[in-house]
C-alpha positions in Angstrom: 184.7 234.7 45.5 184.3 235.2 49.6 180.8 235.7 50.9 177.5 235.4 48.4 175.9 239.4 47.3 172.8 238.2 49.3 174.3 237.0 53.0 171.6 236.3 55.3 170.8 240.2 57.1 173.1 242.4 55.1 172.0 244.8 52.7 173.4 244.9 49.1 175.3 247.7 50.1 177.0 246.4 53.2 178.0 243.2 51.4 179.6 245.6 49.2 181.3 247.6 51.9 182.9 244.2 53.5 184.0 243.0 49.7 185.5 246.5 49.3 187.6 247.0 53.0 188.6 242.9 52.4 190.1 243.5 49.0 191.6 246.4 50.5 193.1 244.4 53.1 195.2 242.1 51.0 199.1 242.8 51.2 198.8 244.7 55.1 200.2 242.8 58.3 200.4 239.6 56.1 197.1 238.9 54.8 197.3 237.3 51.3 194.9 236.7 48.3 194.6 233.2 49.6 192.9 235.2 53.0 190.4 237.1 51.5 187.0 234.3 52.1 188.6 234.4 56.0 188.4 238.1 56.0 185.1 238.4 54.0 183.3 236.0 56.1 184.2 237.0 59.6 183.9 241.2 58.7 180.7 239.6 57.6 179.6 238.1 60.8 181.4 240.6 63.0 179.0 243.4 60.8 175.9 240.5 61.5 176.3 240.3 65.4 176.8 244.1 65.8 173.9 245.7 64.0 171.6 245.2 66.5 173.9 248.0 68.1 173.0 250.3 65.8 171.5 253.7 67.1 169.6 255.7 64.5 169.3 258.7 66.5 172.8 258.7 66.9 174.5 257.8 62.9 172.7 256.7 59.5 173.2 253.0 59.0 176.6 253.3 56.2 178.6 255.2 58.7 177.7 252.7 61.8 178.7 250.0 59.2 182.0 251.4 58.1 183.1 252.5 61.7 182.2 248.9 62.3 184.1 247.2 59.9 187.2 249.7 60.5 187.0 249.0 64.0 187.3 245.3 63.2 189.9 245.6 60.5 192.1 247.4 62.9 191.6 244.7 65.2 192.4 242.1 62.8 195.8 244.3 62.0 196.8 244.5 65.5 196.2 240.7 66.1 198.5 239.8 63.5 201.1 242.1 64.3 201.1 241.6 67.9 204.1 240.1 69.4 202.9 236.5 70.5 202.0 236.4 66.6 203.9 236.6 63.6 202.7 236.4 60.5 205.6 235.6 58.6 206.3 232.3 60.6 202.9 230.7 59.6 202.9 231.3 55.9 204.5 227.8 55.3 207.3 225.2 55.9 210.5 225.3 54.4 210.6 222.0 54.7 207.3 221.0 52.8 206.9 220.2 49.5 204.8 220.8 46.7 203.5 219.3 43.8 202.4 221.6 40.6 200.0 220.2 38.4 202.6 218.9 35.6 203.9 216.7 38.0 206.8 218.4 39.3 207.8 218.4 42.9 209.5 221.4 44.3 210.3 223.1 47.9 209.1 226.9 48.4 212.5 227.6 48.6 212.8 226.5 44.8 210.0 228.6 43.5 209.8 231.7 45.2 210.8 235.0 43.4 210.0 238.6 43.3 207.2 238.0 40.6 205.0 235.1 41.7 205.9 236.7 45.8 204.4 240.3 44.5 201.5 238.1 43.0 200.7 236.3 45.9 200.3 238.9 48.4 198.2 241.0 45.8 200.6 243.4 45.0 201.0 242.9 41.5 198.5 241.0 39.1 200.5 240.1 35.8 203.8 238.7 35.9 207.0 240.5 34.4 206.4 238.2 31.7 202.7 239.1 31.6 203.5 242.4 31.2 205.8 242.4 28.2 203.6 240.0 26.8 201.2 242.5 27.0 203.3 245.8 26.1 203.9 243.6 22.5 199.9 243.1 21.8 199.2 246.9 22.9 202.0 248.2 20.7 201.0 246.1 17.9 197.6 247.6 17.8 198.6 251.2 18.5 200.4 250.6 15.1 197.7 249.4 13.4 195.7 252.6 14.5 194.9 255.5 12.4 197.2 258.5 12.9 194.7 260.3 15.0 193.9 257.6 17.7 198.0 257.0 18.1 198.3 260.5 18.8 195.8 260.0 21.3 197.4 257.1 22.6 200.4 259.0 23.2 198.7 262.2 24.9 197.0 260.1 27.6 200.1 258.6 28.3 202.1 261.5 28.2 199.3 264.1 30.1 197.8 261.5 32.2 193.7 261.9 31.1 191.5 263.3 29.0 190.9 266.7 30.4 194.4 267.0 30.6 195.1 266.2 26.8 192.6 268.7 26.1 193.7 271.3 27.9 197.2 270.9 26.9 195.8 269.8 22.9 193.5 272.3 22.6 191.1 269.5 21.6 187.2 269.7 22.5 186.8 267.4 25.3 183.8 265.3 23.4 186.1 264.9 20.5 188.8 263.2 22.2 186.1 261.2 24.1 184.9 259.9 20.6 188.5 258.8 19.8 188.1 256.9 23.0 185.1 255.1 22.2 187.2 254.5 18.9 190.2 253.0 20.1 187.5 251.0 22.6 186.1 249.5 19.4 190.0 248.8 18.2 191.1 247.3 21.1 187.9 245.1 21.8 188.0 244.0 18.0 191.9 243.1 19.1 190.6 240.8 22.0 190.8 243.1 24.9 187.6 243.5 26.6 188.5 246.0 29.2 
C-alpha cells in the first residue's frame, strides 16, 4: 500500500518514518483509510523537495526528517480543519448510490452504522461480528489447552504481561515465556498466525 520501500531519494528509513506518521494520521481532522496513498505520497514529496534544506551542522538527518514531516502533518491538519474547508461535507453524497458487488444497490444513508463507520475511518479493524466470531475460536482453543497454558491465558489477561504475571505468580520469567512459545505453537496449529 501507498508509496514503494524504495521511492526515488529517500532512505529505507525515511520511507518508514512517512509510512509510520501516515498510518498515524488516519481517523484525525477526517482523513480515512481510503486517504492514506494521498498522505503517503505527498509527505513523501514534501520530505523529497525539502532535504536539500537539510543542515548537518545544525541536526542529524532523522530529526530534520521528523520535524519535517510534523511540520507538514500539522499543515495538512490545519488545512482540513480550517474554516473555508470541511471535511465532513466532502466525504460523499447523500444522494448517490452504490452498487456492492452482489448486485445490490443502496444509498449511504442505507448502510452506514457504528461498525463499518469505526472501520472506515480506521478506528476499529474487525467488526462486532468479527469480534465474537473471534472470542468463539479463541475460547475454543483455550479449552483445548493443557491446564497450565489456560492458567496462563487467564494471568495475562487478568495482570496485563508477562513480568507482571510473574511478579504477581511468583513464576520465573523464562518459564512463563516457554508457555508463551507453547500456546504460540497452539494457536498457530489452530490457524492463527499472529
Amino acid at each position: 500500500m501507498g508509496i514503494p520501500r524504495n521511492y526515488d531519494g529517500l532512505t529505507h528509513e525515511m520511507v518508514m518514518q512517512v509510512k509510520h506518521k501516515s498510518y498515524n494520521l488516519i481517523g484525525t481532522a477526517g482523513f480515512t483509510v481510503s486517504d492514506r496513498d494521498d498522505i503517503e505520497s505527498e509527505l513523501a514529496w514534501h520530505l523529497r523537495e525539502s532535504l536539500s534544506k537539510h543542515d548537518p551542522s545544525r541536526s542529524k538527518l532523522m530529526s530534520f526528517v521528523c520535524v519535517v514531516l510534523n511540520n507538514k502533518i500539522a499543515n495538512m491538519i490545519e488545512a482540513r480543519k480550517s474554516r473555508h474547508y470541511d471535511f465532513r461535507d466532502h466525504e460523499f453524497s447523500l444522494n448517490e448510490e452504490y452498487k456492492d458487488p452482489d448486485g445490490w444497490t443502496y444509498g449511504p444513508g442505507d448502510s452506514i452504522i457504528e461498525d463499518d463507520y469505526l472501520m472506515r475511518v480506521g478506528k476499529q479493524s474487525i467488526s462486532a461480528l468479527g469480534e465474537i466470531e473471534l472470542r468463539v475460536e479463541i475460547d475454543y482453543i483455550v479449552a483445548s489447552l493443557p491446564d497450565d497454558l489456560k492458567d496462563l491465558c487467564h494471568d495475562i489477561l487478568k495482570f496485563g504481561s508477562i513480568p507482571a504475571v510473574s511478579e504477581h505468580t511468583d513464576t520465573p520469567r523464562a518459564t512463563l515465556y516457554d508457555r508463551v512459545r507453547k500456546l504460540q505453537r497452539a494457536f498457530r496449529a489452530a490457524g492463527f498466525e499472529k
